[in-house]
Structure formats: structure tokens, C-alpha cells
C-alpha positions as CSV (number, residue, x, y, z in Angstrom):
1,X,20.7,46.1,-113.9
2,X,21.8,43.5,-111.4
3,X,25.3,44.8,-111.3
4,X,24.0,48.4,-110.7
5,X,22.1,47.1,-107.8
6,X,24.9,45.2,-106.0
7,X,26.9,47.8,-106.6
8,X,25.0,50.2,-105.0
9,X,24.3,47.9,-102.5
10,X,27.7,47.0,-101.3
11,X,29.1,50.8,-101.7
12,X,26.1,51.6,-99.0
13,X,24.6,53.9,-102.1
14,X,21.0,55.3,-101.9
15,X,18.2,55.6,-104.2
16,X,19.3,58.6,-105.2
17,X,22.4,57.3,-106.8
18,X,20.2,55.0,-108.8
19,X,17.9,57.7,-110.3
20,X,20.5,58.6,-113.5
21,X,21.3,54.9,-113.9
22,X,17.1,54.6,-113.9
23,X,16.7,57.4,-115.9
24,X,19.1,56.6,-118.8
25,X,17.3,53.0,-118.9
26,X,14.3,54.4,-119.4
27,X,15.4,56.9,-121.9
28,X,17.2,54.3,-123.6
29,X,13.9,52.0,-124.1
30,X,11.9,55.3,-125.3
31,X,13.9,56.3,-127.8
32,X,12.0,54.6,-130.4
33,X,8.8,55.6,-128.9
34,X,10.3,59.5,-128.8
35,X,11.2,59.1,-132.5
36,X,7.9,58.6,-133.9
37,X,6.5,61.3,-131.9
38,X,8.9,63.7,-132.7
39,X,9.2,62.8,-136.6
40,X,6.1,61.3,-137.4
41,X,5.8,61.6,-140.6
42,X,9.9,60.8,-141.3
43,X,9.3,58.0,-139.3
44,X,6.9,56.2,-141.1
45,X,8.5,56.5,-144.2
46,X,11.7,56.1,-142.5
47,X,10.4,52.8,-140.4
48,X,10.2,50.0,-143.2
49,X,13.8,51.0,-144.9
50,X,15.5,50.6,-141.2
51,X,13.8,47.6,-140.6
52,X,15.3,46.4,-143.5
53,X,18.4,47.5,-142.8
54,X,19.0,46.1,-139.7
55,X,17.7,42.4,-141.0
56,X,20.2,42.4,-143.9
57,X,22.7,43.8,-141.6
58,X,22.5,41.8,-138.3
59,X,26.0,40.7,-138.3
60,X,27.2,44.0,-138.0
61,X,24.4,45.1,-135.2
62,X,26.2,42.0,-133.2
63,X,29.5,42.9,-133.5
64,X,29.2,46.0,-132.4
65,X,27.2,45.1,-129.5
66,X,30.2,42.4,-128.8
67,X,32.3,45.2,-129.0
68,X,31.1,47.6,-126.9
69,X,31.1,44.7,-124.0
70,X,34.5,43.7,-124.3
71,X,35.2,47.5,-124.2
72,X,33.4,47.8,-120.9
73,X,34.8,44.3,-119.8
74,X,38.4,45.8,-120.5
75,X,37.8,48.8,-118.9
């Protein structure tokens, strides 16, 4: 977020150039949220097999992460 706001900072950018970058965070942070209330009931059920999921398979969740930075780094 801090890079978003010096650059729009030093390119003389207004708050409207900010908006999508604001409204992709936020979209981005509701997705769970969103989930369960569009899918409830698959949720639910869904919820305790993902959490599982993503503790056995951490590793990969960080590598892919690490990834996609150096992507955006090379970029």
C-alpha cells in the first residue's frame, strides 16, 4: 500500500486513481467473508477440509506467494 501511495504521490495522481487499487484491496480481504454468504451451506462443510489443507500444505501456499513477488519484482 505504501508503494501505491508514493506512487501516486510522486506522479501528481488523485484520489481517483486510487479508488480501483482501494477497491481491489477491499475485495481481496472480503472474499472469504463473500464466500460464506454466497455458499453457506458448501462453506461450512467445505471450511474445516480447506483449513486442513492449507496446514498440511503451507510450503506450497509460500512458494507460490514467493513466486508471484519475484514475478512482480522482475517485471
Amino acid at each position: 500500500m505504501l508503494t501505491v501511495g508514493v506512487h501516486l504521490e510522486q506522479s501528481d495522481s488523485g484520489y481517483a486513481a486510487a479508488l480501483p487499487f482501494i477497491a481491489l484491496t477491499i475485495l481481496v480481504a472480503a472474499i472469504p467473508l463473500l464466500a460464506r454468504l454466497l455458499f453457506h451451506r458448501r462453506a461450512e462443510s467445505a471450511a474445516p477440509a480447506v483449513r486442513e489443507w492449507v496446514g498440511t500444505h503451507g510450503w506450497l501456499i509460500t512458494i507460490i506467494a514467493c513466486a508471484i513477488f519475484i514475478v512482480l519484482i522482475l517485471t
